[in-house]
C-alpha positions in Angstrom: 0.0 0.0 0.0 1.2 3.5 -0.6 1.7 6.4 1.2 -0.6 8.2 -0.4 -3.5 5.3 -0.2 -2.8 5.4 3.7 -3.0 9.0 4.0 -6.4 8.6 2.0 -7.9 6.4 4.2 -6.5 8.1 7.6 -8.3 11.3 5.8 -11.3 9.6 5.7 -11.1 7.6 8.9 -11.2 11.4 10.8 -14.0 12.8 8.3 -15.7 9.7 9.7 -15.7 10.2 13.4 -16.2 14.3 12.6 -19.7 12.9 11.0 -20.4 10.6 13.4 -20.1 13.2 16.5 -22.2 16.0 14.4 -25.8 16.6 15.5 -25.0 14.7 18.9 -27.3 16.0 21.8 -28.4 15.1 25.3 -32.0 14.7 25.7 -33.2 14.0 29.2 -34.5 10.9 29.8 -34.1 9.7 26.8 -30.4 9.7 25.9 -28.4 6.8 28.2 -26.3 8.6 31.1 -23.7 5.2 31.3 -22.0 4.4 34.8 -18.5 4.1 32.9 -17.3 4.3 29.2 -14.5 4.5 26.5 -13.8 8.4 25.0 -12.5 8.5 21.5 -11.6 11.3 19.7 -10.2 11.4 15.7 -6.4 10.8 16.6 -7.9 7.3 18.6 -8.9 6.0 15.5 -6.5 7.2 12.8 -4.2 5.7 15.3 -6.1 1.8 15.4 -6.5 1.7 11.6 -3.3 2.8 10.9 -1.8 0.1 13.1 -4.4 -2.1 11.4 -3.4 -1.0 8.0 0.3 -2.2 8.9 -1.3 -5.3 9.8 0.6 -5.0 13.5 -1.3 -7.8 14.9 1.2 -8.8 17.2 2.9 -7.3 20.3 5.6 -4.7 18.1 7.2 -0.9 17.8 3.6 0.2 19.7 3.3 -1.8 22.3 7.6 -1.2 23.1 6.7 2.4 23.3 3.9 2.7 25.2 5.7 0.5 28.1 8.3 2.8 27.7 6.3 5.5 28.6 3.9 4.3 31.1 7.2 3.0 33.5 8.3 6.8 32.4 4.9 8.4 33.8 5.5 6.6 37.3 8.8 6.8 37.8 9.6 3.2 37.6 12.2 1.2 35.6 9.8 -1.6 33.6 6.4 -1.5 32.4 5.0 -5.0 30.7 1.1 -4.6 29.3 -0.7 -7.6 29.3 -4.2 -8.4 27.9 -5.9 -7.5 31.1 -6.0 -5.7 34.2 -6.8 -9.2 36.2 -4.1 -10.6 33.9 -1.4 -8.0 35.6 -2.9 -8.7 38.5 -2.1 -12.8 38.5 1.0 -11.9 37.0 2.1 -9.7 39.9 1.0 -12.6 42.7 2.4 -15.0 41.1 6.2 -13.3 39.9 6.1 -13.5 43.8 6.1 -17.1 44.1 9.0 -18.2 41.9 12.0 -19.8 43.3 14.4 -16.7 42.0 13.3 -14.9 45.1 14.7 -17.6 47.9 13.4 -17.7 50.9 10.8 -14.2 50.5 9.2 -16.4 47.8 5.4 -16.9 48.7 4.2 -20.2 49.4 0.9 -22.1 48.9 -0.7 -21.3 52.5 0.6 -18.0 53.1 -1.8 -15.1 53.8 -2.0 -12.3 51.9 -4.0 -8.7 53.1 -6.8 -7.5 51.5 -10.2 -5.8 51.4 -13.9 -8.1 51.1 -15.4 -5.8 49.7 -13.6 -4.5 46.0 -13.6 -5.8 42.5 -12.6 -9.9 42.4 -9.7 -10.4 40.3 -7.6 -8.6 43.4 -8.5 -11.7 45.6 -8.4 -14.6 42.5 -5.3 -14.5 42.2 -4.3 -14.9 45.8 -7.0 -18.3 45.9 -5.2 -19.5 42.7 -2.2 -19.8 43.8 -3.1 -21.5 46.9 -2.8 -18.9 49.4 -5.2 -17.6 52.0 -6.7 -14.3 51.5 -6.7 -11.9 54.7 -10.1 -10.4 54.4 -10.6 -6.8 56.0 -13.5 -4.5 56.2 -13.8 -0.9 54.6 -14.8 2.5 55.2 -18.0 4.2 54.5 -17.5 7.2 52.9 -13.9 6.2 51.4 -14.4 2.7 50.6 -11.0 1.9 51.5 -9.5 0.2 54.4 -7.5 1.8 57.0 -3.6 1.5 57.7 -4.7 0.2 61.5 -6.7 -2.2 59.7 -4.3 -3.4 57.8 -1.5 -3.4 60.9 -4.0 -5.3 63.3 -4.3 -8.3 60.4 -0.6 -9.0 60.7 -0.3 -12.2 61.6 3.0 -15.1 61.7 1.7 -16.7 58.4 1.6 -12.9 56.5 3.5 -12.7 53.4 2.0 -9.9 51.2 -0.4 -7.1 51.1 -2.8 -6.5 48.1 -5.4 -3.7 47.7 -7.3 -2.1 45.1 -8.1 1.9 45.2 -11.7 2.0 45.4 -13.0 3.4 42.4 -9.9 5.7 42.1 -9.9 6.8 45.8 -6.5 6.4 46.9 -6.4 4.3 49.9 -3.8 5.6 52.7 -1.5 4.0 50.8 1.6 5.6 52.2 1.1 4.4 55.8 0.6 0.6 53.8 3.7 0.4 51.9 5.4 1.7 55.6 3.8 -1.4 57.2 4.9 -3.7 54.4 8.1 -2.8 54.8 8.6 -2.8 58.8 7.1 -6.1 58.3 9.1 -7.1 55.6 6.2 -8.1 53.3 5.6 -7.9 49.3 2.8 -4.7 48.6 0.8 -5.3 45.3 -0.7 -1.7 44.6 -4.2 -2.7 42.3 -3.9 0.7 40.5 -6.6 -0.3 38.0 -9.2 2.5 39.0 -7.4 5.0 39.9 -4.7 6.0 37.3 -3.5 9.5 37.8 -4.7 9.9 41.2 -2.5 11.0 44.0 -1.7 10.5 47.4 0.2 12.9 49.9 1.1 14.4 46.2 2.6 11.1 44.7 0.8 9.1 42.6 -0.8 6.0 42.6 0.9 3.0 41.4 4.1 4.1 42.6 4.2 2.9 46.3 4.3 -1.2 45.9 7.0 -3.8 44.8 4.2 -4.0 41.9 1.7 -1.9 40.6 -1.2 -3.1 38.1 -3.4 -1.2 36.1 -6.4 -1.9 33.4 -7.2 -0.8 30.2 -10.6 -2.0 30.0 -12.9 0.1 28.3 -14.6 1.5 31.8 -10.9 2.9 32.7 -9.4 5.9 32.7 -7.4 4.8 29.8 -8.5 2.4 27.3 -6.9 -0.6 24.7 -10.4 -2.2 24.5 -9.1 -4.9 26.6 -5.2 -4.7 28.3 -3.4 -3.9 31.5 0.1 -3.8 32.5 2.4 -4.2 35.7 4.7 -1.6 36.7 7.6 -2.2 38.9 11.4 -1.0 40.0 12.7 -4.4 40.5 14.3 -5.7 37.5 14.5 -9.7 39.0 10.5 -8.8 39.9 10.3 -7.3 36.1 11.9 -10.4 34.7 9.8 -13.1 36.4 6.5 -10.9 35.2 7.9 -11.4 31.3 8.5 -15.3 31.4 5.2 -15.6 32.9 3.7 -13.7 30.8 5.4 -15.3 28.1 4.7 -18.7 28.2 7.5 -19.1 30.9 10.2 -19.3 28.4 13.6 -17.8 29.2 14.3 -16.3 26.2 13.4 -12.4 26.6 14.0 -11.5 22.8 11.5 -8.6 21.5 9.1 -10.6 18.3 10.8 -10.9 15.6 14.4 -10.8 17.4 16.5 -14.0 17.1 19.4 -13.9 19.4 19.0 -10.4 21.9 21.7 -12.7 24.7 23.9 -14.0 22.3 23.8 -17.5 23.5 21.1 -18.8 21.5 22.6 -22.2 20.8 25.2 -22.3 23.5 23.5 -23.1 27.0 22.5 -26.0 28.9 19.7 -25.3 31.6 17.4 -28.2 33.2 17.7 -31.6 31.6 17.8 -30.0 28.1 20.8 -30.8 25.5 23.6 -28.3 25.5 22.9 -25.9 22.9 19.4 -26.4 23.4 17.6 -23.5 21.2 16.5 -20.5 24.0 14.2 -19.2 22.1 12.1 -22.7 23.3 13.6 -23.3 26.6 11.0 -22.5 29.7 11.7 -21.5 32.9 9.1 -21.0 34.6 5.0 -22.5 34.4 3.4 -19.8 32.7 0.9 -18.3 30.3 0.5 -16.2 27.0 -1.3 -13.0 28.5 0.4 -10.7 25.8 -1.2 -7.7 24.4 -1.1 -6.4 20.6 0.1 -3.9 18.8 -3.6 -2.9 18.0 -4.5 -2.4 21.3 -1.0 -0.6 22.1 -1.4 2.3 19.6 -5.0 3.0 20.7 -3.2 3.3 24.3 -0.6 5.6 23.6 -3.3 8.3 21.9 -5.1 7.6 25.2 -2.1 8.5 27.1 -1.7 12.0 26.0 -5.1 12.9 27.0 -4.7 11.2 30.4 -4.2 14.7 32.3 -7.4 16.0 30.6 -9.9 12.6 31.1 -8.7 13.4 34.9 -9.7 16.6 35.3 -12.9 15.7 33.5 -13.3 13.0 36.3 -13.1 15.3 39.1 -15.3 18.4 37.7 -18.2 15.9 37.3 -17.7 14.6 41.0 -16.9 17.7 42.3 -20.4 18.8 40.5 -22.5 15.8 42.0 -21.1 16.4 45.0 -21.6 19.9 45.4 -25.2 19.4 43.5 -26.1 17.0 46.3 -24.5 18.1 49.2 -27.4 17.9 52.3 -29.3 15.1 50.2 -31.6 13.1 52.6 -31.5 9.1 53.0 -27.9 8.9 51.4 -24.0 8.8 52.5 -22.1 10.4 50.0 -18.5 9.8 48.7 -15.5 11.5 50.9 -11.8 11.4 49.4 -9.7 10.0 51.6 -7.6 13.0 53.5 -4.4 13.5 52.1 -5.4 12.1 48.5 -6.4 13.8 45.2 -8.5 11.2 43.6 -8.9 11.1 39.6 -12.6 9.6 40.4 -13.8 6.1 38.4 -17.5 6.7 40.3 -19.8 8.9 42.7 -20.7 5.8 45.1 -23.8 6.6 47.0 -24.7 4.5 49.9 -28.5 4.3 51.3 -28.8 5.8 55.1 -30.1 3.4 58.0 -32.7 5.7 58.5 -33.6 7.0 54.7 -37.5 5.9 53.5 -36.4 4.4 50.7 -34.2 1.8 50.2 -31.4 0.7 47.5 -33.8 -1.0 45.1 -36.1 1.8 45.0 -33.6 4.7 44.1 -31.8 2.9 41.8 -35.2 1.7 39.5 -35.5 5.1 39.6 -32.5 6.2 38.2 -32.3 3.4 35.6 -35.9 4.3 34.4 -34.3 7.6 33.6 -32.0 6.5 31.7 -29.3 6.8 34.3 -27.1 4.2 34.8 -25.8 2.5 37.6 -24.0 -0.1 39.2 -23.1 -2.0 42.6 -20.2 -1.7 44.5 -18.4 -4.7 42.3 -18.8 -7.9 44.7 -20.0 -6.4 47.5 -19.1 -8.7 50.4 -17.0 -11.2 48.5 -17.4 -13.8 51.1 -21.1 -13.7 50.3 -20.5 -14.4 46.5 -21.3 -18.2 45.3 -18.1 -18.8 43.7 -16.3 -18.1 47.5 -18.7 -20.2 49.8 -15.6 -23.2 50.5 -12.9 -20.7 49.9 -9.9 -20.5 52.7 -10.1 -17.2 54.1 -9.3 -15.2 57.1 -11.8 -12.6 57.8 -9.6 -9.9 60.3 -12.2 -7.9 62.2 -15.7 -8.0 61.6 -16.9 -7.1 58.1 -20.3 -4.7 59.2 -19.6 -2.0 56.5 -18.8 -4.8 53.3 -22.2 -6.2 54.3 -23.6 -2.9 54.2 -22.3 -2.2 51.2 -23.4 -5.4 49.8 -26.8 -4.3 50.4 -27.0 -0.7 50.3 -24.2 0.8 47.8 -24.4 1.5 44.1 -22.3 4.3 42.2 -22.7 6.9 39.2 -20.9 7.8 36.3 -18.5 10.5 36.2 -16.0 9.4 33.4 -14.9 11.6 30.9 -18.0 11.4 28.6 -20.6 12.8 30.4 -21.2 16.5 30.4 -22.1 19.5 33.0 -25.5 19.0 31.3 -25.9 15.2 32.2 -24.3 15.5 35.7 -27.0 18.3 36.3 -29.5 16.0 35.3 -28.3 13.0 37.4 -28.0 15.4 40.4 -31.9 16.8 39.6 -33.6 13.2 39.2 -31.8 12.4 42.3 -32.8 15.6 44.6 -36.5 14.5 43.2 -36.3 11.6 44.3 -35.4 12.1 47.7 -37.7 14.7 48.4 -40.6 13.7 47.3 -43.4 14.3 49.5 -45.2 11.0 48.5 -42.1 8.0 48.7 -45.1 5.1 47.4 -46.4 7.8 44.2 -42.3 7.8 43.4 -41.8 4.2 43.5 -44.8 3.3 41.5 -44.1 5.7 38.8 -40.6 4.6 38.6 -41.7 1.0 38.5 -44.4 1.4 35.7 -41.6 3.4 33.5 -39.3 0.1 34.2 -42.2 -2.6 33.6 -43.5 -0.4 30.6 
């Protein structure tokens, strides 16, 4: 193909998405108001069909790059993407268990600290590789867990530490990485909602042996589907490319034949000398690459990462302000010390509000306002954990009342001043209305009709 056919069809690919945005309004009620979503602008899609048009349908120059410059944005030395945020995250656990790291390698029956009450793929992959998750309760309000929390869990048989922000709320996760530390225990930082958000005026995904991240759509940065592990240690970094890798101990780049030199000139295990690297395997692992596709879309996300942020916290700071006083509801609190680039506006119904979850939240949805729980809620409570081996530190009041009386909001990057208004209005009526049973009927015949 020519240049000139490929500058054709990248001209046309942006006349396309100008065309498709024109004529675009909100209509209340009418048009969906979604809990989370992907923003794409021209350059996001001039940037996936020209990958496409190079036919870079395998992990390449893209993908190099944007690890390059995600370690770069943090701070830290190696950045590997993966095909999933729960990928990095099973990636992370289990770089920890490999025989490299000695006696500090984790062990099946080992306890590793964490919250009940989050997103599941932060406790999977403590339960796949046989060790016992510490479970701990949260906050109302933050959603997080506390650093006393965390230190009362400590127990002979703890070996790690592994939280998630809660939907981009920094936990205190200073005073964590401390206690990891004095206690001589691997951190795991599950940055996957809460890229770009700081703490103590650091940011995020910077305080752990490991930090992961997502790219899912709902993100604050999106691939379609990818993730990636951050860390400073190189042996750590290492361990996270064989496994992600199949296991094999070859590290060339694709395409690359002989990056160590010694492609035909080792012995290692019970192989022949001369064995060729490029199929020797070190370690058990998996193929959770990405592509260069989903690379190239990442790296136009990342230069609008700064902007999608401070979209994020107008529209909280506008529900928040908007429903500051509301009656029946907890609202959302930073946690002090944190500057949170916000993945939801979680709402929480009141003990003593006349209404409860159920009712507000057909309300919303038959406006067109979408919503969602608090992930798992309670995970103990979930079917797929009823034989699981867990600890449960402390009782877990608040994860049960989340499970039962928490949902969040949208705020991402898509919705505008005029949709957050709306969200803020539908909920103000709700709550005030003088006749709870004429609210609740209407909403349900909207729903049913």
């Amino acid at each position: 193909m020519s240049d000139v056919t490929a500058d054709l069809i990248l001209d046309s690919v942006r006349q396309f998405h100008r065309d498709r945005e024109l004529g675009r309004s909100f209509v209340p009620g009418v048009t969906p108001i979604l809990p989370s979503g992907a923003v794409f602008d021209e350059d996001d899609r001039v940037a996936l069909v020209e990958a496409a048009l190079n036919m870079r349908i395998a992990a390449g120059p893209s993908a190099s790059t944007f690890e390059r410059d995600f370690a770069r944005l943090f701070g830290r030395r190696k950045a590997h993407l993966t095909n999933s945020g729960s990928s990095a995250n099973l990636l992370a656990l289990t770089a920890l268990t490999q025989r490299e790291l000695g006696s500090r390698r984790l062990r099946p029956g080992d306890e590793v600290i964490t919250v009940a009450a989050g997103f599941p793929t932060t406790v999977n992959p403590i339960i796949q590789n046989q060790m016992i998750p510490v479970l701990l309760d949260v906050e109302l309000g933050t959603y997080n867990t506390t650093a006393d929390r965390v230190a009362a869990a400590i127990g002979p048989r703890t070996r790690a530490v592994m939280i998630a922000h809660a939907l981009g709320n920094p936990f205190p996760v200073a005073e964590v990485a401390d206690l990891a530390k004095e206690h001589g225990l691997y951190f795991v930082e599950d940055n996957c909602d809460a890229v770009g958000s700081t703490y103590q005026g650091t940011l995020t995904g910077t305080f752990g042996d490991f930090a992961t991240t997502s790219f899912y759509p709902a993100h604050h940065l999106t691939m379609g589907e990818g993730g990636c592990v951050v860390t400073d240690n190189l042996v750590l970094a290492r361990l996270v490319e064989s496994l992600r890798d199949w296991g094999r101990d070859c590290w060339c780049e694709p395409g690359a034949q002989d990056t160590c030199h010694k492609r035909f000139s080792q012995q290692l295990g019970g192989l022949p000398h001369g064995y060729d690297h490029k199929y020797t395997f070190s370690h058990v692992g998996y193929n959770l690459k990405t592509t260069d596709l989903q690379a190239s879309l990442g790296l136009s996300q990342l230069r609008k990462l700064t902007e999608f942020g401070d979209l994020r916290r107008r529209n909280w700071r506008r529900l928040r302000e908007a429903l500051d006083g509301v009656r029946g509801l907890i609202l959302p609190e930073p946690t002090p010390g944190s500057d949170p680039s916000w993945f939801g506006f979680v709402l929480t119904v009141a003990p003593d509000a006349e209404f409860d979850r159920g009712e507000i939240v057909t309300f919303l949805e038959s406006r067109k306002i979408g919503t969602r729980m608090f992930f798992s809620g309670n995970l103990v409570r979930q079917p797929a954990y009823q034989d699981a081996h867990v600890r449960i530190a402390g009782d877990l009041t608040n994860s049960d009342i989340v499970t039962e009386r928490t949902f969040w909001i949208g705020v991402y990057p898509g919705l505008t001043t005029e949709m957050i208004d709306y969200v803020a209005e539908s909920i103000l009526e709700f709550t005030t209305a003088p006749e709870r049973t004429s609210v609740r009927s209407a909403a349900t015949h909207v729903v049913g009709g």
